[in-house]
N, C-alpha and C positions, 0 to 999 in steps of 0.2 A: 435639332435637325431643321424645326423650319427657321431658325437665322441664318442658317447658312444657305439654304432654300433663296432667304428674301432678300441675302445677298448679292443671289449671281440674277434674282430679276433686276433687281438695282442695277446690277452692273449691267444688264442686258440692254437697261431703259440709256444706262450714259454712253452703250456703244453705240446706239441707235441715232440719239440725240433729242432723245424726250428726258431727260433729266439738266439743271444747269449745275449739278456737281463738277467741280474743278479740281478734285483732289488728283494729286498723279497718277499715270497712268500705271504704276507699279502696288500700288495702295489697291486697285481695283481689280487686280486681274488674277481670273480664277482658272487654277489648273484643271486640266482632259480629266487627270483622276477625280477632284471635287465634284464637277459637273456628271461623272459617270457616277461616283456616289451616289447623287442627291437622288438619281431614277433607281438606283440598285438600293439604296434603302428601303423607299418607299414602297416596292415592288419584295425587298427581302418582309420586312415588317408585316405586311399581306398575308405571304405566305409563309409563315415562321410554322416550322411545326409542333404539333401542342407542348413535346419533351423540351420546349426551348425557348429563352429567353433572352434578350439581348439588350444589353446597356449603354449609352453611351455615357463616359466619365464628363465628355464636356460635349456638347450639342453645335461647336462650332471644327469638332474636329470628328470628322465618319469617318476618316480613315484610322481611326482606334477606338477600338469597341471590346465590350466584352460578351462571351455567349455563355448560359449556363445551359446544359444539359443535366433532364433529371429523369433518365431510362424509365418505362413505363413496364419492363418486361426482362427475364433473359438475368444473367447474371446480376449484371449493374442496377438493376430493380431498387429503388431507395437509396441511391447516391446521388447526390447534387456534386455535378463537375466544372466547374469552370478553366474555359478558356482564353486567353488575350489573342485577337485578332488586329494585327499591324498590317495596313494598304501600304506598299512603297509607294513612291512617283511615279512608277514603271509600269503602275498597274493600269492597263489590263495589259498589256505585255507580259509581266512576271505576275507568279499568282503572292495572294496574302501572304505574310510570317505568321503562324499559328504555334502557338504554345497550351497546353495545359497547365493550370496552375494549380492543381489539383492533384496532389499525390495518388497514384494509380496502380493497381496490378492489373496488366492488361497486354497483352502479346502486339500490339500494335503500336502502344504507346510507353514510352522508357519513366520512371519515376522520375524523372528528371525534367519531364515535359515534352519532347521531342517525340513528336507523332508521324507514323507511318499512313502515308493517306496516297493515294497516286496522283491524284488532283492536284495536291498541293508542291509535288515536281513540276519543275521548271519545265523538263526534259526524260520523259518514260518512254523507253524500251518498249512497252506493251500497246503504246499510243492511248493511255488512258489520264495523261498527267495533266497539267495545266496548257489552256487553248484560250485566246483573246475569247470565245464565246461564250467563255466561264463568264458567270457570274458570282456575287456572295454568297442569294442561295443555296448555288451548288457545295460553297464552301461549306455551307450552315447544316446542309441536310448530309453532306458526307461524313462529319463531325456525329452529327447524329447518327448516324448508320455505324458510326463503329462499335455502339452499344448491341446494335441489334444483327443485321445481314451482309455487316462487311466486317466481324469480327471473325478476323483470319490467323489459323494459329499455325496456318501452311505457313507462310513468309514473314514470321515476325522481326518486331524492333528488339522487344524484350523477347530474347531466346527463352532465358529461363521461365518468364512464366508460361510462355507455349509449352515449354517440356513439362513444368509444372501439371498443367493440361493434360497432356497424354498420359501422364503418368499417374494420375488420381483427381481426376474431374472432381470428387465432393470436397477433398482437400482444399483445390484450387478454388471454389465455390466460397468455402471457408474464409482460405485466404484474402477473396475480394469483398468479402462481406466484413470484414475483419479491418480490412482500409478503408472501407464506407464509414465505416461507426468509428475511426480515429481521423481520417480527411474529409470526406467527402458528406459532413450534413451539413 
């Protein structure tokens, strides 16, 4: 993170004209979304909260990162989840691509990875989806909430394990303890 930080001072210094860097002006020029990164890092890494961890694979790219989440409470108690978080160009426009890469029983999220979050729509019916004054945090600690107070088995992604749910909570208990100890340590 901080090369790409000492990047856009560099480049700040050649837009200015405190630096005699010559390199083209294609070579130096840092996109809306990088620049919005480099505060929304700083600022997510802060306040990360304690069930969460966040990686970056290369420190010259924040627009791809990984989060793990490792529930402290509640079902998911002892599973480590991860997920790939992808910034488009678009962003803060369009919110993150968030996937789970973590095989899951969970009424919000499909084994497949595709997570039901309302943040992370473009476009919600309920006005609760993605808004430019999103930031990652919000992305980070939603993510985490679906372990704990937004795990909703009113409006699931995976039907079945919501019906799973109603129909025999310790089973369902089982079930998800069951993919902790074959995915999720």
């Amino acid at each position: 993170m901080l090369t790409l930080a000492s990047k856009l001072k560099r480049d700040d210094g050649v837009k200015s004209g405190r630096s005699s860097n010559t390199a083209p002006e294609s070579t130096r020029r840092v996109s809306i979304r990088d620049r919005l990164l480099v505060k929304e890092v700083a600022e997510l890494e802060a306040n990360l909260p304690s069930t969460c961890k966040v990686n970056f694979p290369d420190v010259n790219k924040l627009h791809y990162f990984q989060l793990t989440v490792t529930p402290d409470e509640g079902y998911y108690q002892g599973g480590k989840f991860q997920f790939e978080i992808d910034v488009p160009e678009a962003y803060n426009m369009v919110p993150p691509r968030v996937k789970c890469l973590t095989r899951i029983w969970h009424p919000n999220i499909t084994e497949t990875g595709e997570i039901c979050l309302s943040l992370l729509r473009e476009h919600s019916i309920d006005g609760t989806g993605w808004a430019p004054t999103r930031t990652l945090k919000d992305v980070v600690w939603g993510l985490n909430s679906l372990f704990t107070d937004l795990l909703n088995f009113d409006d699931p992604l995976n039907i079945e394990a919501a019906e799973h749910h109603l129909r025999d909570k310790e089973d369902f208990r089982t079930k998800v303890q069951d993919f902790i100890k074959r995915y999720g340590r």
